[in-house]
DRENDO-1510 file (C-alpha; in Angstrom, 1 decimal, always signed):
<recs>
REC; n; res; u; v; w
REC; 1; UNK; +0.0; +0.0; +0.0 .
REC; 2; UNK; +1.4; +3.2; -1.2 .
REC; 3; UNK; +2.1; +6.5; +1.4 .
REC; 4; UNK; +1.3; +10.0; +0.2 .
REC; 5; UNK; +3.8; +12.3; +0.0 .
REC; 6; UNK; +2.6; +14.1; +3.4 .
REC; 7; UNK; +3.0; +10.3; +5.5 .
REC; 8; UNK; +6.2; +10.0; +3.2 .
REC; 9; UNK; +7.4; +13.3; +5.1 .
REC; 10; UNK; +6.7; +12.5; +8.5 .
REC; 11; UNK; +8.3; +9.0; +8.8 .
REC; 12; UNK; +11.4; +10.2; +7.4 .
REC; 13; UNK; +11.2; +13.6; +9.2 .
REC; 14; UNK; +11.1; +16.1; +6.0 .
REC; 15; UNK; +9.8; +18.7; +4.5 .
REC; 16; UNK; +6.7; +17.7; +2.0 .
REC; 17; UNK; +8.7; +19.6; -0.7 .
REC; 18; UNK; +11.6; +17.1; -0.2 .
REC; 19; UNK; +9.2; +14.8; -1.2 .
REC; 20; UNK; +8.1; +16.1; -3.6 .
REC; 21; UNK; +11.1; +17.1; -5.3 .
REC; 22; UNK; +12.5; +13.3; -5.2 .
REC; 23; UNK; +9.2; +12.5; -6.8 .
REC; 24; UNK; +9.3; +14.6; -9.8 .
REC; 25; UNK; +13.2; +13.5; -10.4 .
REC; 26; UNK; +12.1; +9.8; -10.0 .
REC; 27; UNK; +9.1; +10.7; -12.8 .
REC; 28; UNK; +11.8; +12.2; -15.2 .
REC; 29; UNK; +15.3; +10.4; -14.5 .
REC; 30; UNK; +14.2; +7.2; -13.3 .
REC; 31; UNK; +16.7; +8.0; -10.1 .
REC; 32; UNK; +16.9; +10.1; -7.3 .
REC; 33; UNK; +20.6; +9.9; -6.7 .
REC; 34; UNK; +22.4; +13.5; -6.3 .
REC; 35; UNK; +23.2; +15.1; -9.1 .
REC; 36; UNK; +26.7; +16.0; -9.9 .
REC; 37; UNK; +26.9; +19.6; -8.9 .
REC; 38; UNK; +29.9; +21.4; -11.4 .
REC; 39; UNK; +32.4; +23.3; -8.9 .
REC; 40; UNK; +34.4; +26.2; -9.6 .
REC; 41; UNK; +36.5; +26.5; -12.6 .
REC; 42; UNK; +40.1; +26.3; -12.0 .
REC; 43; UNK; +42.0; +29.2; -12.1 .
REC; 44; UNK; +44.4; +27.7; -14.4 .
REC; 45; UNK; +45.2; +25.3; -17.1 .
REC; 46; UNK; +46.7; +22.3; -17.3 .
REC; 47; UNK; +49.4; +24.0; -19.3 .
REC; 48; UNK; +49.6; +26.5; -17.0 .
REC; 49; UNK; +50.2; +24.1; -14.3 .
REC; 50; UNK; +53.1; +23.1; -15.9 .
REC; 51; UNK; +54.7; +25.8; -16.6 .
REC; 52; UNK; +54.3; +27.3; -13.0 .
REC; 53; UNK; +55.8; +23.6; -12.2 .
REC; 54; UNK; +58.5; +24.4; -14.7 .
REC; 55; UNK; +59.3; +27.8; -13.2 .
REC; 56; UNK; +60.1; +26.3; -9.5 .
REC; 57; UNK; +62.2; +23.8; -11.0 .
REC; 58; UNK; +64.1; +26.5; -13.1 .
REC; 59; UNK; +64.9; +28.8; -10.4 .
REC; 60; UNK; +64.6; +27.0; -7.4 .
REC; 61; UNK; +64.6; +30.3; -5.3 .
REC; 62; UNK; +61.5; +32.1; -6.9 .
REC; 63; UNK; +59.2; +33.1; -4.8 .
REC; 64; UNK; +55.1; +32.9; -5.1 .
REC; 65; UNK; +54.5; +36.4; -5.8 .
REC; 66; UNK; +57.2; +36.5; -8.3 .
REC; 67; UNK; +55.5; +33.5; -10.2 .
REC; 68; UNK; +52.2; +35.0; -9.8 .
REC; 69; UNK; +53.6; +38.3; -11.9 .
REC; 70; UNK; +55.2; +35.3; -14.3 .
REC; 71; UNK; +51.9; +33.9; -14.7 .
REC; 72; UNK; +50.2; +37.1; -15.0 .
REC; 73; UNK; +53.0; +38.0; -17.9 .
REC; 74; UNK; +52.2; +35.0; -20.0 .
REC; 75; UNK; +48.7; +34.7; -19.6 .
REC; 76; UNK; +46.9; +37.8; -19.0 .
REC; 77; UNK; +45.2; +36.6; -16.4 .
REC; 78; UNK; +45.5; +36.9; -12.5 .
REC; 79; UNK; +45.8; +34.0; -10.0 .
REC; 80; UNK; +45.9; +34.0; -6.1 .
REC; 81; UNK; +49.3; +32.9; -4.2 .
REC; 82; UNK; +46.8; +30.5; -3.0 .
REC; 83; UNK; +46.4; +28.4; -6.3 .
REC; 84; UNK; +50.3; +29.1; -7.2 .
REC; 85; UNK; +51.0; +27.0; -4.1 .
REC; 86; UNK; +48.5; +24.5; -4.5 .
REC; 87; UNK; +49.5; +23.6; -8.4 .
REC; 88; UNK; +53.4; +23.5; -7.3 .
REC; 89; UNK; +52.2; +21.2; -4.3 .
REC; 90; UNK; +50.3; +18.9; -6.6 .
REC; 91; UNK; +53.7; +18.6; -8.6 .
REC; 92; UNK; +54.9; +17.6; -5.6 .
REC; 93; UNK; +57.1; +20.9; -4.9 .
REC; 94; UNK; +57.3; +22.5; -1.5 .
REC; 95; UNK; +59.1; +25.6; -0.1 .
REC; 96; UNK; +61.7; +24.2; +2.2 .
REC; 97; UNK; +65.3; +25.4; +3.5 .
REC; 98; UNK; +68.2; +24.8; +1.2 .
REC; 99; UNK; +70.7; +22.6; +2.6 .
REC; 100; UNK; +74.3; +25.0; +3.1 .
REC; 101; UNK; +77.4; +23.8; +2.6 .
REC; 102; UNK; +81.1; +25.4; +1.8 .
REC; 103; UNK; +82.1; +25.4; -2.1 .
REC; 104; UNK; +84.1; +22.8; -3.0 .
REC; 105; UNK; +86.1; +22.1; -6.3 .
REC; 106; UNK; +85.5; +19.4; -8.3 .
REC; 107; UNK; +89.0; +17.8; -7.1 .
REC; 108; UNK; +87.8; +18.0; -3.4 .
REC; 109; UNK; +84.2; +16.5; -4.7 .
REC; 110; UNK; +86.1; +13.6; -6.5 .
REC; 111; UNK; +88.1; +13.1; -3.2 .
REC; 112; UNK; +84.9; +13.2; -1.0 .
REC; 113; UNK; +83.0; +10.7; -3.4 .
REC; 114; UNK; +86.1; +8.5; -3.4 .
REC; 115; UNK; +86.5; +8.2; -0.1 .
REC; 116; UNK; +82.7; +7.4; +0.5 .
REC; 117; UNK; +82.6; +4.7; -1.3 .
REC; 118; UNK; +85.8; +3.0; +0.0 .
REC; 119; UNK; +83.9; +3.3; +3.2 .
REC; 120; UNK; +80.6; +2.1; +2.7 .
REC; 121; UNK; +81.1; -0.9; +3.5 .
REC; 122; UNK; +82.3; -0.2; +7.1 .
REC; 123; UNK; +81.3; -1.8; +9.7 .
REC; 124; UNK; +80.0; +0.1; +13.1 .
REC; 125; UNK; +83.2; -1.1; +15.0 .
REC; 126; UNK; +85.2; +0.8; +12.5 .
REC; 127; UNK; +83.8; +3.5; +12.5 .
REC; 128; UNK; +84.0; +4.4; +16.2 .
REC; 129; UNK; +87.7; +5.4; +16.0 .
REC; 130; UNK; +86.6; +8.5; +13.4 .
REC; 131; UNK; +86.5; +11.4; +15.0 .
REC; 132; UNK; +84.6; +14.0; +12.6 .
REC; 133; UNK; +85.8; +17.7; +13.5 .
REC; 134; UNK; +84.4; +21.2; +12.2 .
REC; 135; UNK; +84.0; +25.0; +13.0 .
REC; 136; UNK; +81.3; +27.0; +12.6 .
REC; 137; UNK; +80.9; +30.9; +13.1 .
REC; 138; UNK; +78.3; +32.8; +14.6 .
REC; 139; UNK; +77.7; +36.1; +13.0 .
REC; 140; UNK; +74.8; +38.5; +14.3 .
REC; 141; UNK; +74.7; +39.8; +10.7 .
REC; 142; UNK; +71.7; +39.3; +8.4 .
REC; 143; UNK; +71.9; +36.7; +6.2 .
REC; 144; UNK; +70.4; +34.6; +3.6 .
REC; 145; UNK; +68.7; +32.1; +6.3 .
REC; 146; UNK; +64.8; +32.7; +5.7 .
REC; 147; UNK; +65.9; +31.6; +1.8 .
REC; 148; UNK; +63.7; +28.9; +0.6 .
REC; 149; UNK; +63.6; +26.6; -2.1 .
REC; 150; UNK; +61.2; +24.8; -4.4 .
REC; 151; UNK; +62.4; +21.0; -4.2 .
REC; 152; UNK; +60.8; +17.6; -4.2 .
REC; 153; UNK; +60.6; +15.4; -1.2 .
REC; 154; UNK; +63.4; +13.0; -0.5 .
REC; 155; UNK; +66.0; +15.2; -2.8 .
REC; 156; UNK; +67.3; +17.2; -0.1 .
REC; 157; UNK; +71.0; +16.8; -1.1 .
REC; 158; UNK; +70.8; +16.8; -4.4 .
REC; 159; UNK; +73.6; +19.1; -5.5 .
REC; 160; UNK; +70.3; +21.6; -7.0 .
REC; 161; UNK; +68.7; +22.0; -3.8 .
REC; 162; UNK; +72.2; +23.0; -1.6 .
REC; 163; UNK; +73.4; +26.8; -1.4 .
REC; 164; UNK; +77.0; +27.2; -1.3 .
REC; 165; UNK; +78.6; +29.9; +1.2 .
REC; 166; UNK; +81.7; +30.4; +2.2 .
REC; 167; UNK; +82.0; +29.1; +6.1 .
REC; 168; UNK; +83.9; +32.5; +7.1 .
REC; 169; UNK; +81.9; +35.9; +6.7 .
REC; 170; UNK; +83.9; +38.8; +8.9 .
REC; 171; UNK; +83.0; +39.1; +12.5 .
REC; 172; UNK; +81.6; +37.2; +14.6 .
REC; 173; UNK; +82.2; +33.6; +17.0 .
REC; 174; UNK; +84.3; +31.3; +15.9 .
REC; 175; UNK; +83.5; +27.5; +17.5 .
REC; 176; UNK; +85.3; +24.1; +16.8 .
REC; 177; UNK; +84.1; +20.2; +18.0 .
REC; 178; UNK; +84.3; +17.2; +17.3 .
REC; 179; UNK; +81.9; +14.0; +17.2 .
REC; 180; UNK; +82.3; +10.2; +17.1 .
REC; 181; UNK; +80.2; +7.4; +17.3 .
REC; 182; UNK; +80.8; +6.9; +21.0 .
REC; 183; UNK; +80.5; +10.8; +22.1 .
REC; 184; UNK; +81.9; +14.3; +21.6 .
REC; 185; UNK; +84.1; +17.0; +22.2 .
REC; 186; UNK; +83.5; +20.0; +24.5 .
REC; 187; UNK; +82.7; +23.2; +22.5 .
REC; 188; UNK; +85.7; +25.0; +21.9 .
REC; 189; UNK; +85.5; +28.7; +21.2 .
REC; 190; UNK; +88.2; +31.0; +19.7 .
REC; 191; UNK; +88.5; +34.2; +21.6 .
REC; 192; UNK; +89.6; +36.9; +19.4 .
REC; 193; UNK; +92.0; +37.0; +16.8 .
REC; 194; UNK; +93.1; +34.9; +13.9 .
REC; 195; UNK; +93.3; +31.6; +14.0 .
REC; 196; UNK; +96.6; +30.6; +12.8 .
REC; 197; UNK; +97.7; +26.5; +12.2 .
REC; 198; UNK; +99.3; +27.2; +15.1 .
REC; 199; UNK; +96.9; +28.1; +17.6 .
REC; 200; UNK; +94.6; +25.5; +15.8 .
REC; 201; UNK; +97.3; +22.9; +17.2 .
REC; 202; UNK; +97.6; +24.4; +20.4 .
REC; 203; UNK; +93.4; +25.0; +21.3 .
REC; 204; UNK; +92.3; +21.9; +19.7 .
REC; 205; UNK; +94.2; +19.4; +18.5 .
REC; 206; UNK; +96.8; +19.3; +21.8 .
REC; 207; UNK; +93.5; +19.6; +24.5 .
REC; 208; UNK; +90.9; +17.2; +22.3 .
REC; 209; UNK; +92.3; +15.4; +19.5 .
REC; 210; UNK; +95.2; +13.5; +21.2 .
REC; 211; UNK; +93.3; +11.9; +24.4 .
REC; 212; UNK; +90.6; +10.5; +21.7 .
REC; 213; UNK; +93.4; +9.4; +19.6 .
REC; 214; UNK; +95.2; +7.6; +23.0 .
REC; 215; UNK; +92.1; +6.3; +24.0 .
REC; 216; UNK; +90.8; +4.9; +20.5 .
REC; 217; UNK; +94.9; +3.6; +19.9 .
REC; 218; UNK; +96.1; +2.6; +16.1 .
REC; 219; UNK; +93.2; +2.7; +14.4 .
REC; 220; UNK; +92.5; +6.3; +15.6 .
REC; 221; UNK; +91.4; +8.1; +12.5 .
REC; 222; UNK; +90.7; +12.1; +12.7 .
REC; 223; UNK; +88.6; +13.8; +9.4 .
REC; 224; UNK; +88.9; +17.5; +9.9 .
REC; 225; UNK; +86.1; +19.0; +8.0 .
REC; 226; UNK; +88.5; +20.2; +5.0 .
REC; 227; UNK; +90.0; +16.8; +4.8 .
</recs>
């Protein structure tokens, strides 16, 4: 036995016009499932998606207002920073740090692979008598640290995603340590003045380096961070 559309609405707690709407849409389409509702047009092309892709991968270091006034250039058209982000996202590109490191030449790069792969094979025995030293300086200058790059996940170190900058900049705190698979140096800082090979010998090497070389014995093996 059939319901009305007014005993249709109050068992299923509607309004009659709900009822009747579904109704009419069964009469005509056979089906009362939702019809697909067409969102808002995207603000760009697929084309254009690619080339706002391509630009990040170009110059790693743009920035989004800079490829909104790209976009604008060679379209025409406006776009939010909003929907530059989202496209460079959905090519899987995200603003992130560059990773810093010093320049090297490509003899020291051929000397730094080499030595990494005659080593990769180590075991975690041997590699507790390296001691890994380095200095670092502290500068209260501004610099180039809220730089960001496009890059992909996962491709952190890839030689296109690294800034290179020279490790000493004028003024500021100069600091030395060392680390090892079994622990670390104290912080050494250099008060004042330049630090010569031979004060390098006499504030680090002499006070750190040689009791983890006695301790460690033979196999003692030191990689200063220019080595």
């Amino acid at each position: 036995m059939g319901l009305s559309q007014a005993d249709a609405a109050r068992r299923l707690n509607v309004s009659r016009s709900v009822v009747q709407r579904l109704w009419d849409q069964y009469q005509s389409e056979d089906s009362v499932s939702r019809r697909p509702v067409p969102g808002r047009p995207r603000g760009t092309t697929p084309a254009e998606d690619r080339f706002l892709a391509l630009s990040a991968r170009r110059r790693r270091t743009t920035t989004v207002p800079q490829l909104v006034a790209d976009h604008f250039q060679a379209s025409g058209r406006r776009i939010s920073a909003t929907t530059v982000r989202n496209r460079l996202h959905n090519a899987g590109l995200y603003a992130r740090r560059p990773v810093v490191c010093v320049p090297l030449n490509g003899r020291q790069r051929r000397n730094r692979l080499c030595w990494a792969r005659e080593h990769v094979s180590w075991t975690q025995q041997q590699w507790a008598s390296v001691l890994f030293t380095d200095e670092s300086r502290f500068t209260m200058e501004s610099d180039s640290g809220r730089l960001l790059i496009w890059r992909e996940q996962r491709t952190r170190y890839h030689q296109s995603n690294t800034v290179e900058r020279h490790s000493y900049r004028g003024g500021g705190i100069l600091v030395w340590a060392g680390i090892s698979l079994g622990g670390h140096t104290d912080l050494h800082v250099f008060h004042g003045g330049t630090v010569t090979g031979l004060r390098y010998r006499d504030e680090t090497l002499d006070p750190y380096v040689r009791p983890y070389a006695a301790a460690i014995g033979n196999d003692f093996i030191l990689m200063d961070d220019n080595a």
